[in-house]
BATORKE-161873 format. One line per field, with one value per atom (N, C-alpha, C): atom name; x, y, z. Coordinates in steps of 0.2 Angstrom, whole numbers, padded with zeros to 4 digits. Atoms other than C-alpha are relative to their C-alpha. Layout:
BEGIN
site (CA ...)
xx (X ...)
yy (Y ...)
zz (Z ...)
//
This chain:
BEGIN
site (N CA C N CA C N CA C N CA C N CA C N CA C N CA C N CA C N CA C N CA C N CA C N CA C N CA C N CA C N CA C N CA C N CA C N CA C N CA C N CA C N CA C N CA C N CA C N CA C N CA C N CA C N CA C N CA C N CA C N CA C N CA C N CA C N CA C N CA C N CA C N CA C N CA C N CA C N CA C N CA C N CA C N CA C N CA C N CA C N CA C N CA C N CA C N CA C N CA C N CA C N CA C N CA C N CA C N CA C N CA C N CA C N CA C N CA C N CA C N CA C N CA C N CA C N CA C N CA C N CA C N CA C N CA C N CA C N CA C N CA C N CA C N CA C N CA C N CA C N CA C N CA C N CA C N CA C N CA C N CA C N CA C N CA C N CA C N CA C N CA C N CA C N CA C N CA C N CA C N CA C N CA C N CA C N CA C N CA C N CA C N CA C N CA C N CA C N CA C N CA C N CA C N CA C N CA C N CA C N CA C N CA C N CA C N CA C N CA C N CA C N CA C N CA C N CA C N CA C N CA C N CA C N CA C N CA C N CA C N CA C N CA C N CA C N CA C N CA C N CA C N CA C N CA C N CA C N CA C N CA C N CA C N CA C N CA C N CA C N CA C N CA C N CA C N CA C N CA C N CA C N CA C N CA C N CA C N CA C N CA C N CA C N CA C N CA C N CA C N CA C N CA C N CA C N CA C N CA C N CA C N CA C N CA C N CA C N CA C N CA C N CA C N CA C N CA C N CA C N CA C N CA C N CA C N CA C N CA C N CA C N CA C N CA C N CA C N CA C N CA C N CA C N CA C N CA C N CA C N CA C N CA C N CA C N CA C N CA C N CA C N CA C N CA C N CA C N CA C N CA C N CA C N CA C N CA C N CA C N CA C N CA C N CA C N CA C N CA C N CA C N CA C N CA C N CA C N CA C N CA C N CA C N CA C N CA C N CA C N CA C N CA C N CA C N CA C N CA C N CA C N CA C N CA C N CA C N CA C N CA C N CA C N CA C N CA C N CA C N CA C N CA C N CA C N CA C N CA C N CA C N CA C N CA C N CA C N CA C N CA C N CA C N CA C N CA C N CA C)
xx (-0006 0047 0005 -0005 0056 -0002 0003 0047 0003 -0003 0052 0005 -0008 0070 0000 -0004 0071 -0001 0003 0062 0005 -0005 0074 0007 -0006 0088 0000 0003 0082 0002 0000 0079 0008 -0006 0096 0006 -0004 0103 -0001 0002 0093 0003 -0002 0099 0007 -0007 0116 0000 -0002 0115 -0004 0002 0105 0005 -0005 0118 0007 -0007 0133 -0002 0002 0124 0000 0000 0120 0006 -0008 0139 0004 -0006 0145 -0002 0003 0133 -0002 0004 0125 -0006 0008 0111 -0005 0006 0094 -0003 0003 0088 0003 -0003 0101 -0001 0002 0097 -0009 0007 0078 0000 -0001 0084 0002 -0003 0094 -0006 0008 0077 -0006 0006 0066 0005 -0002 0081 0001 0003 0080 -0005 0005 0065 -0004 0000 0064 0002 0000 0074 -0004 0003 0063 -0008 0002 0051 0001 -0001 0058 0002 0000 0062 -0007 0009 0042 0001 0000 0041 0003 -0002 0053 -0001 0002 0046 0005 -0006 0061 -0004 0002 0048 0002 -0005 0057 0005 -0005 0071 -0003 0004 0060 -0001 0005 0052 0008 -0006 0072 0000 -0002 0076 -0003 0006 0059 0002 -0001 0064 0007 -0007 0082 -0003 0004 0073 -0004 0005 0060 0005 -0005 0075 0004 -0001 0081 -0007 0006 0062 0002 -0001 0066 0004 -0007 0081 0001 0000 0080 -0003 0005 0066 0006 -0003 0077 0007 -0007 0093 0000 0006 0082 0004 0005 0076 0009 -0006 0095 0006 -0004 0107 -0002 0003 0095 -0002 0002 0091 -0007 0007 0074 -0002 0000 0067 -0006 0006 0050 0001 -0002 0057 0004 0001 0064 -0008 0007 0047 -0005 0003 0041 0002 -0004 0053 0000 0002 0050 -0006 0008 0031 0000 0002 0033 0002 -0004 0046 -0003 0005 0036 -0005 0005 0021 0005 -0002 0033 0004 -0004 0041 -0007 0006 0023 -0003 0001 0019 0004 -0005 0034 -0001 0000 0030 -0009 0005 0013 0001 0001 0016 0007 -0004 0031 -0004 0005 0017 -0005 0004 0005 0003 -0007 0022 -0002 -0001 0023 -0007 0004 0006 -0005 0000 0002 0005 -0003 0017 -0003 0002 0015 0001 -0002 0019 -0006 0009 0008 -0001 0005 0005 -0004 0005 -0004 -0006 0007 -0020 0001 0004 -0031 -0002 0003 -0037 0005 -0008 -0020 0001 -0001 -0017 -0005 0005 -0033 0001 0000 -0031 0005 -0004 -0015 -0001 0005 -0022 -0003 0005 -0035 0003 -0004 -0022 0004 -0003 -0013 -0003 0006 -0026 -0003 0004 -0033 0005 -0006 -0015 0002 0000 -0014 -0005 0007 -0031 0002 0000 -0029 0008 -0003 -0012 -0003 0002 -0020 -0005 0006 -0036 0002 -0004 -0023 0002 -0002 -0013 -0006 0003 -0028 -0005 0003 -0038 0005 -0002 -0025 0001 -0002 -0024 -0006 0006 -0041 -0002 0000 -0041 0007 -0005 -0027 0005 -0004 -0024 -0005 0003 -0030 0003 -0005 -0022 -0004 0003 -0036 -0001 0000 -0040 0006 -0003 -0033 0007 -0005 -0022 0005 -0005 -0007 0004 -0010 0011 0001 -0003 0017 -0005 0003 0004 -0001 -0001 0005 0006 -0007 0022 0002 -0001 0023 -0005 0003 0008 0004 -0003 0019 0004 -0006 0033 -0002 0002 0022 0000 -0001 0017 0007 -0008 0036 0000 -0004 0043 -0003 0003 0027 -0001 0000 0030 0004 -0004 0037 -0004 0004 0030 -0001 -0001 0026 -0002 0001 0024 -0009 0007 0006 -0002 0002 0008 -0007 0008 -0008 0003 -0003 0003 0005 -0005 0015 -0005 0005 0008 -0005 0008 -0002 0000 0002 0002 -0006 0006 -0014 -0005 0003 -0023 0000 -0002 -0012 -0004 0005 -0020 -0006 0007 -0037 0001 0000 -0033 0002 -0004 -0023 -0007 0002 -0036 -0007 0006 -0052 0000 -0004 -0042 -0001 -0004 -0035 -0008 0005 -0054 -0005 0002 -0060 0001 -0005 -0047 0000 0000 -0049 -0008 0008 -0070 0001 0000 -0066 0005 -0003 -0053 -0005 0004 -0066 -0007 0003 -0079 0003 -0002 -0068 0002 -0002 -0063 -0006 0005 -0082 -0003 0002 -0086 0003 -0004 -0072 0000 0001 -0075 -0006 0008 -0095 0001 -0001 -0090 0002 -0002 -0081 -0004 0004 -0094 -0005 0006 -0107 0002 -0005 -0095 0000 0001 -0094 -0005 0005 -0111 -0004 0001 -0114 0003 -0001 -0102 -0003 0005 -0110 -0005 0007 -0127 0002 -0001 -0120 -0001 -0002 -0115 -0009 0004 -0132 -0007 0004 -0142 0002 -0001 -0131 -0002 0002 -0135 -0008 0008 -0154 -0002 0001 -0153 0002 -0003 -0143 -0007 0004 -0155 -0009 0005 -0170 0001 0000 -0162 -0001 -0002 -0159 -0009 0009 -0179 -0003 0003 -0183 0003 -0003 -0172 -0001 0003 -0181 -0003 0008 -0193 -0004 0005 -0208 -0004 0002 -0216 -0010 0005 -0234 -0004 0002 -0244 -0006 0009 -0259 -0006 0003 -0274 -0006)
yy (0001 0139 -0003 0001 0136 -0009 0005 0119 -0003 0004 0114 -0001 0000 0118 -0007 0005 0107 -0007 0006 0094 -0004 0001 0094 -0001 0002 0094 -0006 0008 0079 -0004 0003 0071 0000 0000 0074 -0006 0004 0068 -0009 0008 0051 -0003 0003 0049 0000 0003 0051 -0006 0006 0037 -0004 0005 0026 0001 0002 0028 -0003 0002 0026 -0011 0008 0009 -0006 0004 0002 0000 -0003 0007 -0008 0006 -0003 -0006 0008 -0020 -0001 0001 -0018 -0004 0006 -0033 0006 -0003 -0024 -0002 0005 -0038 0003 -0002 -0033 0006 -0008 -0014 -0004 0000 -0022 -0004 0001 -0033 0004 -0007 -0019 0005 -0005 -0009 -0003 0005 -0021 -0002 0002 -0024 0007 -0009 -0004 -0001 -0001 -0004 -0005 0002 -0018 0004 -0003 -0008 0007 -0005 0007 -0005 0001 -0004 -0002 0004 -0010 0008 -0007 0009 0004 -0002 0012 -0004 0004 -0002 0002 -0002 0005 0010 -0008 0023 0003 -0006 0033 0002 0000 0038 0007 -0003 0052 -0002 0005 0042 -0005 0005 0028 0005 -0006 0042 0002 -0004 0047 -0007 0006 0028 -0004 0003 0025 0004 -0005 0039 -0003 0004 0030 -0006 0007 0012 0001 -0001 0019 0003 -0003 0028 -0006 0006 0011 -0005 0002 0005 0004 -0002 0018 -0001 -0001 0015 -0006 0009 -0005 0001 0001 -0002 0005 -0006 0012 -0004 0004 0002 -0007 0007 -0014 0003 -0001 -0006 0005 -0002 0005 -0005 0006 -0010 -0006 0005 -0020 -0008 0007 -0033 0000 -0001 -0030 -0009 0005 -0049 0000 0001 -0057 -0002 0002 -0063 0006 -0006 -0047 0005 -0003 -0040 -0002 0005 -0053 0001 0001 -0052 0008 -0005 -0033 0002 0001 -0036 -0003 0004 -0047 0003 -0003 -0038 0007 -0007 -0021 -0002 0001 -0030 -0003 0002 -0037 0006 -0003 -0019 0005 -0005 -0011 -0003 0005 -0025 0001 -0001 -0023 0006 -0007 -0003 -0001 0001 -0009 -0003 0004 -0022 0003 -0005 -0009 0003 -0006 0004 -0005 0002 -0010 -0003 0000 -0015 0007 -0007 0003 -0001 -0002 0007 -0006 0006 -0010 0001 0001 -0009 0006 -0004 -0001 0005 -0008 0016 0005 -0007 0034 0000 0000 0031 -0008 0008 0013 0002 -0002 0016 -0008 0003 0002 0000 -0002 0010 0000 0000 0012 -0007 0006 -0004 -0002 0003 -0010 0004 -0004 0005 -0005 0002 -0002 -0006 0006 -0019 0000 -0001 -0014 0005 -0004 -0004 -0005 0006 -0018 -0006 0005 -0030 0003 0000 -0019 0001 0000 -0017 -0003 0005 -0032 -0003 0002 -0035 0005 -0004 -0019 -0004 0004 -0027 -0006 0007 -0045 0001 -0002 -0038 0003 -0001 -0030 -0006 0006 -0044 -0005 0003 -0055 0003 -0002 -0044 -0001 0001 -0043 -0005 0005 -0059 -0002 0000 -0056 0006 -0008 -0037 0001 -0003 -0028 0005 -0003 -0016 0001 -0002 -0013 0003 -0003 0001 0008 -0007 0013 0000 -0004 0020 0007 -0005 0033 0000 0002 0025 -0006 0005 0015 0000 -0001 0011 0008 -0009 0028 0004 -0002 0035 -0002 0005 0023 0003 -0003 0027 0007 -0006 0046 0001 0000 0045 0000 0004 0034 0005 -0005 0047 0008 -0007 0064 -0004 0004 0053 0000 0000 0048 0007 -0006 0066 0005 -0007 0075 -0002 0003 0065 0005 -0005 0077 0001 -0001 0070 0006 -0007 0086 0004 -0006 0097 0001 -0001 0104 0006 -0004 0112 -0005 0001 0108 -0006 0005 0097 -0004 0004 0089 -0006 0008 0069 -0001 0002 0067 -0010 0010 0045 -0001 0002 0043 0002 -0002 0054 -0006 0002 0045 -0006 0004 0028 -0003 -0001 0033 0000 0001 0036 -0006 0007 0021 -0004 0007 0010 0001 -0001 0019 0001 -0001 0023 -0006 0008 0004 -0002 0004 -0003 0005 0000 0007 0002 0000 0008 -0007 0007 -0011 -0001 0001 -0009 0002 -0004 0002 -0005 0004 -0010 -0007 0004 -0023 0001 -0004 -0011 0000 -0001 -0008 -0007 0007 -0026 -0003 0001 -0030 0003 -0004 -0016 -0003 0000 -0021 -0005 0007 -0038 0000 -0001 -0035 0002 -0004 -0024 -0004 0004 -0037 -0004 0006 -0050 0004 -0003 -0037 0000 -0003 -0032 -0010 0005 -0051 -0003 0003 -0056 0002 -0005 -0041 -0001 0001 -0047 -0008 0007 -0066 0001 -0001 -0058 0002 -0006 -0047 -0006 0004 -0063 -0004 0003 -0069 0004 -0005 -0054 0002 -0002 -0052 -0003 0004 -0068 -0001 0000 -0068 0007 -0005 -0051 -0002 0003 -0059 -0007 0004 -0074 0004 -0005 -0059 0000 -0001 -0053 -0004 0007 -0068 -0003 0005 -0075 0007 -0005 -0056 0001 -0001 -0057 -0006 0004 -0073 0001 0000 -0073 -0002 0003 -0076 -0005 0005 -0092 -0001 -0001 -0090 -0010 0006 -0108 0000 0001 -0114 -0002 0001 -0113 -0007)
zz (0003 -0024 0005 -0007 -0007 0002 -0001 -0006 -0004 0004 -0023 -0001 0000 -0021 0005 -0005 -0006 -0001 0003 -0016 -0006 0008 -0032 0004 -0004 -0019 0002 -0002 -0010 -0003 0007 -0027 -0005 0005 -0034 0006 -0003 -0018 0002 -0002 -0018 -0007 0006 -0037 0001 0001 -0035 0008 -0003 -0020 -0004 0005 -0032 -0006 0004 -0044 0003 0000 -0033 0002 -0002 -0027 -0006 0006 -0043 -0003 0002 -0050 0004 -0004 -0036 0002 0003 -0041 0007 -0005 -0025 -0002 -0001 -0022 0002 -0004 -0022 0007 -0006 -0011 0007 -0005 0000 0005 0000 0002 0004 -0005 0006 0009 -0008 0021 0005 -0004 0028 0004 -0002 0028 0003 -0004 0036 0008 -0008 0050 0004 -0003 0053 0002 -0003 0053 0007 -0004 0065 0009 -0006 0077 0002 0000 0075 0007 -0002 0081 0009 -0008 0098 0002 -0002 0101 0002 -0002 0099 0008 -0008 0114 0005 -0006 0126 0000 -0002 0124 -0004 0001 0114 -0008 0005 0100 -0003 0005 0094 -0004 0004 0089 -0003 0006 0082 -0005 0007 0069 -0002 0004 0065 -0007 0004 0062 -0005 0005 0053 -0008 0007 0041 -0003 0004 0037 -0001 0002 0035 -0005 0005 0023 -0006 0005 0013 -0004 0004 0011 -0007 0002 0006 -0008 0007 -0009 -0005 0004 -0015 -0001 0001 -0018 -0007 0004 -0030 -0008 0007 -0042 0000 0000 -0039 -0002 0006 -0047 -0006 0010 -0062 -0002 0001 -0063 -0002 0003 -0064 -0003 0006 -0073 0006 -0007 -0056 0000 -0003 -0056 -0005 -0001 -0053 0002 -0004 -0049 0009 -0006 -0033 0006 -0002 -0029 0003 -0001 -0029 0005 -0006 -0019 0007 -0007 -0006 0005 -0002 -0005 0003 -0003 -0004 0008 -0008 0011 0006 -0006 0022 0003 -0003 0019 0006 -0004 0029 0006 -0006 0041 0005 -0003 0043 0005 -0001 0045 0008 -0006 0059 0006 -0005 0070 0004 -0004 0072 0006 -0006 0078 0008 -0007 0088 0005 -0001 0094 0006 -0003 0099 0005 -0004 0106 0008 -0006 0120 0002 -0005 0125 0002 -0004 0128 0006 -0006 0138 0005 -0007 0149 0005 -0005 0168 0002 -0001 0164 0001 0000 0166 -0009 0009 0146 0000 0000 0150 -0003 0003 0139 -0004 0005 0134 -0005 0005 0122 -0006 0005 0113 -0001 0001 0114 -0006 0005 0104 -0004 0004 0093 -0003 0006 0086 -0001 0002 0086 -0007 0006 0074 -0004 0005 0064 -0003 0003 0063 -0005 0005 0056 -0005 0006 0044 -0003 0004 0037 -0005 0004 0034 -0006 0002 0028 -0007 0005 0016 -0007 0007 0007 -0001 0005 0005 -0006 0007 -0004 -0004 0007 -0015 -0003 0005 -0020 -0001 0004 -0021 -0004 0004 -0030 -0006 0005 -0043 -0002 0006 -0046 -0003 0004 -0053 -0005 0005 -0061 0000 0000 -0067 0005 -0006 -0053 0007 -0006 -0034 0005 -0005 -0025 0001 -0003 -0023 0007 -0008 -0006 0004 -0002 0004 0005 -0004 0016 -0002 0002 0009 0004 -0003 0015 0000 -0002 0011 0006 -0004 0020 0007 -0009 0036 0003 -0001 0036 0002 -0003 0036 0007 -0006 0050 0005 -0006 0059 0004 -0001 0057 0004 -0002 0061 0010 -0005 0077 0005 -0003 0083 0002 0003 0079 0006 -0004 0088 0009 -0007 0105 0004 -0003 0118 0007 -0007 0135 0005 -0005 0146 -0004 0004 0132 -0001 0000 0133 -0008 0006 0115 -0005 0005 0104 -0005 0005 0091 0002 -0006 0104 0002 -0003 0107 -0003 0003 0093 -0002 0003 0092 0000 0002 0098 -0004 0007 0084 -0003 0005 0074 -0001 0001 0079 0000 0002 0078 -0008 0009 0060 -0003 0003 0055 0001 -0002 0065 -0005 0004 0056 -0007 0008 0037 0000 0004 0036 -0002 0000 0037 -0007 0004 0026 -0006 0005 0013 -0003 0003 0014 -0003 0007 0009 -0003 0006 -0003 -0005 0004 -0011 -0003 0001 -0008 -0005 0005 -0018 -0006 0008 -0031 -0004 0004 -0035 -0002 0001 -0034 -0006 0006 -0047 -0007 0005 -0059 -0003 0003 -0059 -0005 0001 -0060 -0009 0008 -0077 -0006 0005 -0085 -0002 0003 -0084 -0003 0004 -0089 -0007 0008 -0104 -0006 0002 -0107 -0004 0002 -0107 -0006 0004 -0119 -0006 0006 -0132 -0003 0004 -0133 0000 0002 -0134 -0009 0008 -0150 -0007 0005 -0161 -0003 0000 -0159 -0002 0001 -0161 -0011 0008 -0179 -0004 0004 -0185 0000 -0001 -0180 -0007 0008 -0194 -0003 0008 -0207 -0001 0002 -0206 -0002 0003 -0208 -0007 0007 -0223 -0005 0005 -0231 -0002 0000 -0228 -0007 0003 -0236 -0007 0009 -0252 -0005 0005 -0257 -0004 0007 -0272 0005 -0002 -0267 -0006 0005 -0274 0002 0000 -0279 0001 0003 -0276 -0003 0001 -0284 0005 -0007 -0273 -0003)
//
């Protein structure tokens, strides 16, 4: 119950700032550039090491990411170019925190790790990888947004990651980034098979369903011309 309250709080407090924006003919578009140049600075925060404060400013940039989409469809601006625009920038907001994280862990600090580095490498890559095979599945199914790692979920990682930074602390749940991008790197890759799986099935289904109705037309009239031979008279000849 203590949960839900603080949910229904939350939620009231996002709608009255999606109504006062919308009210005041706020450009959605506008609201999305804002939230890609935050999150821009979140990531140059990742790079010079201050990743508590990045995981603050990540959570006010992602606040924008929400409130663009409900302040669309509220003042009646919702656009295919707006949609676009928002497509594009999220993958450029998603990129930034990487290549943010891959900065830190490359320069010549005591957190230098190789391995971090190509971790978010290969977090990065399949990020991308995972929204393409969305948008270009659907330009051939109706929808492709299964898997288990999306945006939202890249995003809150990123956030638990930032928050649970606290160099020196030798608590258990203190410095989990790198957890964080074992997961990103090994999620994104196979979020993107499974995308890759589901569009392969869905397609596969159509054509079967396809081939199965042009079979029917021909199986009906192969028995109508049965009938038809059977309800002749039969004509006796002379032998």
């Amino acid at each position: 119950m203590f949960v839900n309250g603080i949910g229904r709080g939350a939620q009231r407090i996002i709608d009255a700032m999606v109504r006062w924006l919308a009210y005041g003919h706020i450009n959605p578009n506008i609201l999305t550039v804002i939230g890609v140049a935050i999150n821009v600075g979140s990531g140059l925060l990742f790079g010079l090491g201050y990743f508590f404060a990045a995981g603050i400013v990540l959570i006010v940039a992602n606040l924008f990411d929400m409130l663009d989409g409900q302040v669309a469809r509220l003042s009646g601006r919702v656009t295919q170019y707006g949609g676009f625009l928002d497509s594009s920038l999220d993958r450029l907001s998603d990129m930034v925190v990487f290549v943010g994280l891959m900065v830190f862990y490359a320069r010549g600090t005591q957190f230098h790790s190789t391995l971090n580095v190509f971790l978010a490498g290969a977090g990065l890559m399949g990020s991308v990888m995972v929204s393409y095979a969305s948008a270009r599945a659907e330009s051939l199914i109706p929808k492709c947004d299964v898997g288990f790692l999306r945006r939202p979920e890249r995003v809150v990682l990123f956030i638990i990651g930032a928050l649970s930074t606290h160099p020196g602390s030798t608590n258990f749940f203190a410095n989990r980034m790198p957890a964080v991008l074992w997961v990103l790197a090994v999620g994104s890759y196979w979020t993107f098979a499974h995308r890759m799986y589901h569009t392969w099935y869905e397609l596969n289904k159509v054509s079967t369903k396809s081939a199965t109705d042009e079979a029917q037309p021909s199986i009906s009239a192969s028995n109508t011309g049965s009938e038809r031979r059977t309800d002749q008279p039969l004509v006796h000849k002379a032998g």
